[in-house]
Residue, then its C-alpha position, 0 to 999 in steps of 0.5 A: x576837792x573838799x572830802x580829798x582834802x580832809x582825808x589828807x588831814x586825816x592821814x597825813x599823806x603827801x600830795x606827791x603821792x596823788x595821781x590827779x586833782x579833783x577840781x572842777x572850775x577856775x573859782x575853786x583853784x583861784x581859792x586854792x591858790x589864795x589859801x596857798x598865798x598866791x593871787x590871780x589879781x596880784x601881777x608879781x605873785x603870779x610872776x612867780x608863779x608862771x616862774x615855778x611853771x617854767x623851771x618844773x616843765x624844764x626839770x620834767x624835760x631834762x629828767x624824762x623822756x616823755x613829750x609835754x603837752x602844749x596845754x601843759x607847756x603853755x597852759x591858757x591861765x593858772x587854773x587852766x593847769x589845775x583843771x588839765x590835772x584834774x580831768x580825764x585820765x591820760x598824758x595830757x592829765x598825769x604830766x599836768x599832775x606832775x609839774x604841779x608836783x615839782x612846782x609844789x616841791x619847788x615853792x616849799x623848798x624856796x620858802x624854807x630857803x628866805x625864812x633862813x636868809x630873812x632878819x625875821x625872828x621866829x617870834x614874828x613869824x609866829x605872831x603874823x600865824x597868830x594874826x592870820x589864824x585869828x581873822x579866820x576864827x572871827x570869820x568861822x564864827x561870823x559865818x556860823x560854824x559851831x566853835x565852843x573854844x578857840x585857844x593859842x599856845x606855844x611850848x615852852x622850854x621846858x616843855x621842849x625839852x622834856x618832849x625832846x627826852x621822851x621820844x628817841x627818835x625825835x630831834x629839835x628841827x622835827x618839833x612841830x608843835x611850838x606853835x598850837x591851835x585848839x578847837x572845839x566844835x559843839x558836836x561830834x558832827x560839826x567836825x568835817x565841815x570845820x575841816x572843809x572850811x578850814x582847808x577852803x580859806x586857811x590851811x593848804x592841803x597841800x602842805x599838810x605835813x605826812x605821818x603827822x596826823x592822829x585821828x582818833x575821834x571819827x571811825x571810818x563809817x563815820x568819816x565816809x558817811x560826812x564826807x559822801x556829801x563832798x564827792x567820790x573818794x574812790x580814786x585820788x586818795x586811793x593808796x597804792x599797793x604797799x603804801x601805808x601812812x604811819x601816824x606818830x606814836x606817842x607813849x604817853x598818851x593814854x589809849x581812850x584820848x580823843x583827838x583829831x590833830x594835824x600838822x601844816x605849813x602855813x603860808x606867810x607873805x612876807x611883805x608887811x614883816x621886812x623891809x622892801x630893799x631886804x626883799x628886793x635883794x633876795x626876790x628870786x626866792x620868791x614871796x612867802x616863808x611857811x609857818x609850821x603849826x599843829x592844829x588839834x580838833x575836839x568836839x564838846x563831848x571828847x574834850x570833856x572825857x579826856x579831862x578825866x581819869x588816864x586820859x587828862x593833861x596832867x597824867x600824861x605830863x606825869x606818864x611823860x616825865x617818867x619816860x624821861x626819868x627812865x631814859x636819862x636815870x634807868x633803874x635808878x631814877x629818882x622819884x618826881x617832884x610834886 
């Protein structure tokens, strides 16, 4: 699932759009499904997970005229389903691919559903993603992956609303860079495995948020030959006829800007942030809320070309506000301040 997993970085896809999986024993699903914030070892997170089962099979039921396989109905464990989903083509491998799918629609759906209902500001959300973000940077670098930098940020109001101004088609509930990671790798190289170790224990792949992913740091030669290690490309990730994947435009930025950058949903178990009663009250919603976050990747030598000429912070801050000014004034905008 590794090289899968970064091209879905890279294309900003959507896992609803995949014809099967590509694991291939139970520890590698136990570790996705740790990243996706469920435990094999914790009795209530499972609950809800065979709960999720248990709605997607009757929705398949009533919505198709297709038979269920047993092995899908009543799989032996939780990896045993991924695996079905991930094995030979034929009914038994595309209808274990498809309750997975409606199961991943329905855990989104009711995490977005408790974040609204729960007393937790977005603050704390943001701060225990920031907590969360950072155990795993200290582990990347204990275990010897190549980070130069590591930086946090969120937007401020200005920000927001200068972003809102520039680009017509965004609004307030479409921004999700308020909360931003910055890494910087030591080599051009060390940018796939920091994305396969990223996806293995921090960030979903499933929930990586589609037409949200720029890439314009590693060409195609490049990406294939570091992901040929990780295994066949040929068939998950294969896009249908006619299907595209539209990255983002952003007028501002300057065409020699290098960056890898994607936007997840990061999931947050709500335990330790409300109080047992409120999450007694509203158990039926399930355990996690997610987080959306942007993540931007550079290696050494990008990051130090894009400090320069058109392609620097503060030119396209500049580029940035003179769309705004020519939005909100037309031809008779006014000059910037300093």
């Amino acid at each position: 699932m590794d090289a899968h997993s970064v091209r879905l970085l890279l294309t900003g896809g959507s896992v609803v759009d995949w014809r099967r999986l590509a694991f291939e024993s139970p520890d590698e699903v136990a570790r996705f499904l740790e990243v996706n914030g469920y435990s094999l070892g914790d009795p209530d997170e499972m609950a809800r997970f065979w709960a999720l089962h248990a709605r997607a099979v009757g929705y398949v039921g009533r919505t198709f005229d297709v038979t269920i396989p047993e092995r899908v109905r009543h799989p032996a464990s939780a990896p045993d389903l991924f695996l079905a989903a991930s094995g030979p083509e034929g009914v038994l491998q595309r209808t274990a691919c498809v309750v997975l799918k409606i199961m991943h629609v329905l855990n989104h759906l009711e995490a977005r559903r408790l974040a609204y209902l729960l007393s937790v500001s977005e603050r704390e959300l943001f701060e225990a993603a920031a907590r969360r973000f950072g155990a795993h940077i200290a582990r990347m670098r204990e275990g010897g992956l190549p980070l130069l930098g590591y930086e946090q940020s969120t937007k401020s109001e200005h920000s927001l609303i200068t972003k809102l101004l520039s680009k017509p088609r965004v609004t307030a509930a479409q921004i999700f860079d308020k909360l931003r990671f910055r890494l910087i790798t030591r080599e051009r190289d060390d940018l796939v495995p920091v994305m396969v170790w990223l996806t293995r224990h921090l960030l979903p792949f499933s929930q990586v948020i589609p037409g949200e992913s720029h890439n314009t740091i590693l060409d195609e030669a490049e990406l294939t030959h570091a992901l040929a290690p990780h295994g066949d490309l040929s068939e998950v990730l294969a896009p249908r006829a006619g299907q595209s994947v539209v990255a983002p435009s952003n007028p501002a930025t300057a065409r020699d800007f290098g960056m890898i950058n994607f936007v997840v949903d990061l999931p947050i178990r709500v335990r330790s942030l409300c109080p047992a009663s409120e999450l007694e009250h509203l158990s039926t919603l399930g355990h996690l809320v997610f987080v959306t976050l942007e993540l931007q990747l550079f290696d050494r030598e990008t990051f130090r070309r894009n400090t320069k000429g058109d392609a620097n912070h503060d030119a396209y801050k500049n580029r940035q506000r003179l769309v705004v000014a020519q939005r909100l004034w037309g031809e008779d905008a006014p000059d910037l301040k300093a």
